[in-house]
VOGU-3710 file (C-alpha; in Angstrom, 3 decimals, decimal comma):
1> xxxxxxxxxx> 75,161/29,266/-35,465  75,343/32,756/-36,904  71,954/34,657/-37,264  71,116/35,842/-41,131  69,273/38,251/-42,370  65,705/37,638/-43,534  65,917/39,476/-46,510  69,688/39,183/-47,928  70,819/35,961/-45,902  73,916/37,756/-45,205
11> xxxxxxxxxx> 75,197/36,816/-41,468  74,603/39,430/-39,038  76,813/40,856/-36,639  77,349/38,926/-33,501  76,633/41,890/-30,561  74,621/43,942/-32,973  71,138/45,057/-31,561  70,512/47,482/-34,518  66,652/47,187/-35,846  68,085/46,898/-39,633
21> xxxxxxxxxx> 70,241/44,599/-41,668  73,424/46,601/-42,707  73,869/44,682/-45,348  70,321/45,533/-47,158  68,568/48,517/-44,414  66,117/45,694/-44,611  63,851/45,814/-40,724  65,251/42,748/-38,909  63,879/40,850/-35,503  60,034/40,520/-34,815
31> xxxxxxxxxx> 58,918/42,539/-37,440  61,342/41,872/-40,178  61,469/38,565/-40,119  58,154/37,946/-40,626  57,703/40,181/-44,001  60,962/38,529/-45,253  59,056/35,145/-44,727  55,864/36,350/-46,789  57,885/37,562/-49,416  60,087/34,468/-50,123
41> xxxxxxxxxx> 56,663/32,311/-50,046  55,351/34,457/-52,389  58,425/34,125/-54,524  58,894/30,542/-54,512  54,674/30,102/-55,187  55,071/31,989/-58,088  58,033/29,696/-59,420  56,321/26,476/-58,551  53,737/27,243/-60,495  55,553/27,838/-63,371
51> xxxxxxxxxx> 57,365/24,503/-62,621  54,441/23,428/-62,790  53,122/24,261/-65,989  56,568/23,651/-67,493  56,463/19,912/-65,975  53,286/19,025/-67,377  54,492/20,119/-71,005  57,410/17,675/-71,224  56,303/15,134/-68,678  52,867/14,182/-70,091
61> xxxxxxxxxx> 54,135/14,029/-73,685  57,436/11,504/-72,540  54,993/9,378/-70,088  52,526/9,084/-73,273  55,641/7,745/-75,432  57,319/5,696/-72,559  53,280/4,111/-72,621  52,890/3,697/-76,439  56,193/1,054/-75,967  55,021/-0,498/-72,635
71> xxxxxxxxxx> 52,603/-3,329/-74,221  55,500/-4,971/-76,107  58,037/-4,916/-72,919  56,327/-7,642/-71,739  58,138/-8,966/-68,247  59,936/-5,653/-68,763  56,834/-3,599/-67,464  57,517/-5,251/-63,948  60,881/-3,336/-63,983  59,977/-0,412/-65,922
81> xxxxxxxxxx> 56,988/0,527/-63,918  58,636/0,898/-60,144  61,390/2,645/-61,451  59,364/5,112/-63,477  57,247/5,870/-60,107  60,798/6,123/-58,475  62,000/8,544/-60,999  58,927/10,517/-61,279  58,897/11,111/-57,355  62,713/12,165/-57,541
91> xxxxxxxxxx> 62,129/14,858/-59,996  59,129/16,120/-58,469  60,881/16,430/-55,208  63,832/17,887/-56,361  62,985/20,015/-59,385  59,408/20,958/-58,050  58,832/21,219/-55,028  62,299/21,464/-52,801  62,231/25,238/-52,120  58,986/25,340/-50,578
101> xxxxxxxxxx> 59,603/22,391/-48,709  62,617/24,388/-47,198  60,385/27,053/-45,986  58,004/24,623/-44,200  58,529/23,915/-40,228  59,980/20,142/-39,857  56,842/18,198/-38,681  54,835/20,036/-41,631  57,630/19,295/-44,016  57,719/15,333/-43,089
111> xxxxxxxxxx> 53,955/15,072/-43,394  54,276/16,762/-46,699  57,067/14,636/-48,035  54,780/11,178/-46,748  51,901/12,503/-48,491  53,756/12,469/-51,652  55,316/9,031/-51,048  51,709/7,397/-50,253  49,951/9,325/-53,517  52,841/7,586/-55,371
121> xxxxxxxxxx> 52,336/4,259/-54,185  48,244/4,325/-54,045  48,424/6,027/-57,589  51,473/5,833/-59,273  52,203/2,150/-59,284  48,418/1,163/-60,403  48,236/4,156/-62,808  51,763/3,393/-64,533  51,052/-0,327/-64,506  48,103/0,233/-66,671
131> xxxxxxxxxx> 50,193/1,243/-69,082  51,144/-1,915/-70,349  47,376/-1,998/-71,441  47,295/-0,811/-75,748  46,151/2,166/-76,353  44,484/2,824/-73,348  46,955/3,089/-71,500  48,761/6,171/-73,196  45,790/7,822/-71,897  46,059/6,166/-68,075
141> xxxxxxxxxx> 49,873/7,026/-68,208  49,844/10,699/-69,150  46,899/11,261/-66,518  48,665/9,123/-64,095  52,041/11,960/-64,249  49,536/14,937/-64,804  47,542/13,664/-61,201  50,453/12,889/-59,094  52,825/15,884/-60,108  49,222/17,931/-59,249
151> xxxxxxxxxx> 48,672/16,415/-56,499  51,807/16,839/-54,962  52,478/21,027/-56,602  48,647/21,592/-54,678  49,534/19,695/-51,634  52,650/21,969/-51,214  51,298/25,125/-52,069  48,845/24,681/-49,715  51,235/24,088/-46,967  53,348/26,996/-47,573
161> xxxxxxxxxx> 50,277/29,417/-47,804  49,346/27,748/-44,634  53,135/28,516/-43,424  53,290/31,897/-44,883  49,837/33,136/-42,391  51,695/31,412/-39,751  48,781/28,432/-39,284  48,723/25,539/-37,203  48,742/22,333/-38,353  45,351/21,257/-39,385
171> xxxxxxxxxx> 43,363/17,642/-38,794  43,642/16,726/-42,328  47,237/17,656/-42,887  48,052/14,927/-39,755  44,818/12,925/-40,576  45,791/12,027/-44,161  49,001/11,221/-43,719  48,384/8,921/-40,808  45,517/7,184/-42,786  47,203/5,997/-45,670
181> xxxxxxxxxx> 49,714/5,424/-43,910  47,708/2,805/-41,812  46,082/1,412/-45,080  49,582/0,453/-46,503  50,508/-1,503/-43,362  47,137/-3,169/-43,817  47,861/-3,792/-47,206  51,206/-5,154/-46,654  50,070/-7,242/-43,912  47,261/-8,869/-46,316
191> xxxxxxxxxx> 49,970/-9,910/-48,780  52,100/-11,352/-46,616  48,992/-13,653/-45,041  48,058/-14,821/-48,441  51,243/-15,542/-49,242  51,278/-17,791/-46,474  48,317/-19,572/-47,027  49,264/-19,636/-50,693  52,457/-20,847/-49,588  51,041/-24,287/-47,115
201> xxxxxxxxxx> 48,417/-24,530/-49,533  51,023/-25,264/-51,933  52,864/-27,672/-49,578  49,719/-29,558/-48,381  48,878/-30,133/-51,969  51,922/-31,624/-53,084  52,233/-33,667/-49,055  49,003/-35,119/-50,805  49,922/-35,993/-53,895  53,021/-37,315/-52,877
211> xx> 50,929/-39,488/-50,456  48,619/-41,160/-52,618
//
């Protein structure tokens, strides 16, 4: 693969051992590269945030409307809820948050992108489902988007800052992860059991009745 420039991203010469791009006169190598790096963090911060901000104007507006309807869906809500969590994560992802996550290293980038999928599923599919409660849930559903699209803007800026001054990975940032990650296999495990025993519960009853 053909080396780029830092600075420019144009491709740079093959058999070229000069210290600069000559595309931009930028520095290239060890010391190059390294500015480059700050500066593009620094960049992309500084539009995140303002994703950010822009985000929570429309988004906690449309999830207060989408929750004013929710009570009178009815068996609706059971559809409407997943997907809104589904959608929700999706824009996040792609309109928030997917040029930082470029400029993270891979293992930093996948615990990133799990932390966001668990903070979803711990808090976006109670706090959207309490939507279909009147009144109070408008309130639940427009803090439920304003948490999780926080959670996961702070999550990632913190990560790239932690990219940008060229840290390690830290206990938390694999602890976290690897928590809830442990707690929804726990959870899933405990549904599935009582769903058993609901199940030959069910089965012994009517064995039973069918026997008297």
């Amino acid at each position: 693969m053909a080396k780029t420039c830092p600075w420019c991203l144009e491709p740079l010469p093959v058999r070229s051992d000069s210290p600069e791009c000559p595309f931009c006169k930028r520095p290239v190598g060890k010391v190059g590269e390294p500015q480059a790096l700050a500066l593009r963090c620094q960049r992309v911060e500084a539009a995140q945030t303002d994703g950010f901000r822009r985000m929570l104007t429309w988004g906690v507006p449309i999830a207060a409307a989408i929750a004013v309807v929710m009570p009178v869906v009815h068996i609706g809500a059971l559809a409407v809820v997943p997907l809104m969590t589904a959608v929700h994560l999706v824009i996040v992802r792609v309109v928030l948050v997917r040029d930082a996550q470029r400029l993270l290293r891979p293992v930093r980038r996948l615990l990133n992108r799990w932390l966001a999928r668990f903070a979803f599923l711990w808090i976006g599919l109670p706090g959207y489902g309490a939507m279909t409660i009147p009144v109070v849930g408008v309130v639940l559903g427009a803090g439920t988007f304003a948490l999780l699209t926080t959670v996961v803007h702070v999550s990632t800026i913190v990560s790239l800052q932690r990219e940008r001054t060229g840290r390690e990975l830290a206990l938390w940032e694999k602890l976290v992860p690897a928590v809830l990650a442990t707690l929804t296999v726990a959870l899933l495990a405990l549904v599935i059991g009582l769903a058993i025993v609901f199940g030959w519960s069910v089965m012994a009853t009517v064995d039973w009745i069918q026997g008297q």
